[in-house]
Residue, then its C-alpha position, 0 to 999 in steps of 0.5 A: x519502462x517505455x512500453x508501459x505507456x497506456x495505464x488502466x485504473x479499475x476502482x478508484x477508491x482510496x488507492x485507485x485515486x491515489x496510483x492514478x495521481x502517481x501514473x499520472x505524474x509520470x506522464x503516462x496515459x491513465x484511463x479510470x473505471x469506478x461505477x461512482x457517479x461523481x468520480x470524475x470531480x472527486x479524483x481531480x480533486x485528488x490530484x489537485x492536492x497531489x500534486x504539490x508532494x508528487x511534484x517534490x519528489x520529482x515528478x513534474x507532470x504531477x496535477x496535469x490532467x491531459x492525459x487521463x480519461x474516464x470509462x464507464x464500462x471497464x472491459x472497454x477501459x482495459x481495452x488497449x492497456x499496457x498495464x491494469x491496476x486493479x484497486x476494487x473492493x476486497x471481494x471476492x465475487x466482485x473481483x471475479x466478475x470484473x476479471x470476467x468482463x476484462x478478459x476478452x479485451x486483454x492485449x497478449x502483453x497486458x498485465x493486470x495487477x490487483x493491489x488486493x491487501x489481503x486475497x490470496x492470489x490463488x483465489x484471485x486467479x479463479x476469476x480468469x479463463x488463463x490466469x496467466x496475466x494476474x500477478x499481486x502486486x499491493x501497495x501502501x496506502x499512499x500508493x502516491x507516496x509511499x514506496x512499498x509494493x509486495x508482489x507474488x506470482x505462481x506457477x500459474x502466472x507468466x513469470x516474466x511478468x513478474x520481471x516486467x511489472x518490477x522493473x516498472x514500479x521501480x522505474x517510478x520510484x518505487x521499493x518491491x518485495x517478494x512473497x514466496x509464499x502466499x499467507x492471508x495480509x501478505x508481509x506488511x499488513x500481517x505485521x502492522x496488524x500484530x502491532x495494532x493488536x498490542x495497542x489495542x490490547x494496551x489500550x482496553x487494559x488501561x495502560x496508556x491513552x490512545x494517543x500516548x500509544x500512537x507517540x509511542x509508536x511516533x516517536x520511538x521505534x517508528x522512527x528507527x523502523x523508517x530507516x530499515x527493519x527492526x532485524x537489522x536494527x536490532x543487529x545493530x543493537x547487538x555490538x560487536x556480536x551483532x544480531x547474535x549478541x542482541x538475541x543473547x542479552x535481549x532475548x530472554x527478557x524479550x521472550x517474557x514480553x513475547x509470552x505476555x503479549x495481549x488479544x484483541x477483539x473488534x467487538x462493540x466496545x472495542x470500536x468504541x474506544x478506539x472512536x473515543x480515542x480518536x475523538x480525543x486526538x483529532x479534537x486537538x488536530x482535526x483529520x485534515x490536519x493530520x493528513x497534511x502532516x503524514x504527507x508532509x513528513x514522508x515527502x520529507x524523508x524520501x527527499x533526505x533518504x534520495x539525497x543520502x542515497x545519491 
């Protein structure tokens, strides 16, 4: 995708720090905004310690820093961007007045992207005089590392954006999907939070410990779901009958589990014990610990699944 060649970054939080290590490494043009009065050395780092996944996978600009630049004032970073990721807080008001202050320096082909994980897109829209130039497109956190990108588009938006924005993130090694239909979380944040709330729910009953439900989770259908999604898999559960077969063997057993799947609350005592919980792991393993070896295992399969793809 040569002509997406001047990235802006608006917000450079978690995710905003994280895609500008990735632009960065591809050797395109990044510009950042984030109000943060240390953003500067705090995304060097970032992309300091980057750099050593980023240049496994690939990407040999990873950790040069030649072409990013930083603004204070984020209608003047937007001005001249091929491309904007927009990564601020998930509010409303903010992301509104932030798509006020950009969109006169919008150029007729820039794109803005809002990496939102849950805003419906519609609401979204209501920030811009022409919404046409907003699509969704939200990542998974490491933006860096990991491949899924979910876009939407609506029959406000231009849909040739939609085209464009696609071909570009999979120009940089990334997997999109398509939502056809906005819903609160999108896809995979809606699907990750009904596990989690089982997990929860089986941690407050008693079931198993924190960290046994986290191996659980590892160690058993994390590491099929890493190969593909749990339909496919399951198709391949059923023999020769294939999805069919596993909905006539499993299904009514599994509906049974379905019917005694638990709630969970974010109350007080709740948090608590998923605070205690994790004390108890990163007692044994310390954060940093942990993070090291997330990034390592994921580089580690995109490298085996790149060279099984060919």
């Amino acid at each position: 995708m040569k002509g997406i060649q001047k990235i802006t970054i608006l917000g450079a939080g978690t995710i905003g720090m994280s895609w500008a290590a990735l632009f960065l490494a591809t050797g395109r043009e990044v510009c950042v905004y984030d109000p943060a009065p240390d953003i500067q050395e705090r995304l060097t780092q970032f992309i300091e310690q980057a750099q050593t996944a980023l240049k496994a996978l690939g990407w040999q600009h990873a950790g040069k820093t030649d072409k990013l630049t930083f603004n204070s004032d984020p209608s003047e970073a937007a001005l001249g961007a091929d491309f904007i990721q927009e990564s601020i807080p998930e509010r409303l008001s903010l992301k509104h007045s932030l798509y006020q202050a950009i969109e006169p320096n919008l150029g007729e082909h820039t794109i803005v992207a809002t990496s939102t994980s849950g805003l419906k897109l519609s609401e979204l829209q209501q920030g811009f005089n022409d919404p046409s130039k907003l699509i969704l497109a939200h990542p998974f956190n490491p933006p860096h590392l990991i491949p899924l990108v979910e876009l939407m588009i609506n029959e406000r938006t231009n849909k040739s954006h939609l085209m464009i924005a696609q071909a570009f993130y999979l120009s940089i090694g990334k997997q999109t999907v398509r939502l056809n239909k906005e819903v609160p979380g999108h896809i995979a944040n809606r699907l990750q939070a009904s596990l989690w709330r089982e997990c929860i729910y089986l941690l407050k009953e008693g079931v198993a410990s924190l960290e046994d439900i986290d191996k659980a989770v590892a160690h058993g259908p994390g590491l099929r779901w890493a190969t593909m999604g749990p339909s496919s898999l399951f198709h391949l559960g059923g023999g020769d009958k294939g999805i069919a077969g596993f909905c006539e063997h499993i299904g009514p057993p599994m509906q049974t589990w379905w019917d005694d799947l638990g709630d969970a609350k974010f109350d007080q005592e709740t948090v608590q014990l998923l605070v205690d919980g994790m004390r108890e792991i990163t007692d044994k393993r310390p954060t940093p610990v942990l993070k090291e070896k997330r990034d390592a295992l994921i580089v580690s399969f995109l490298q085996d699944l790149k060279r099984l793809e060919g």
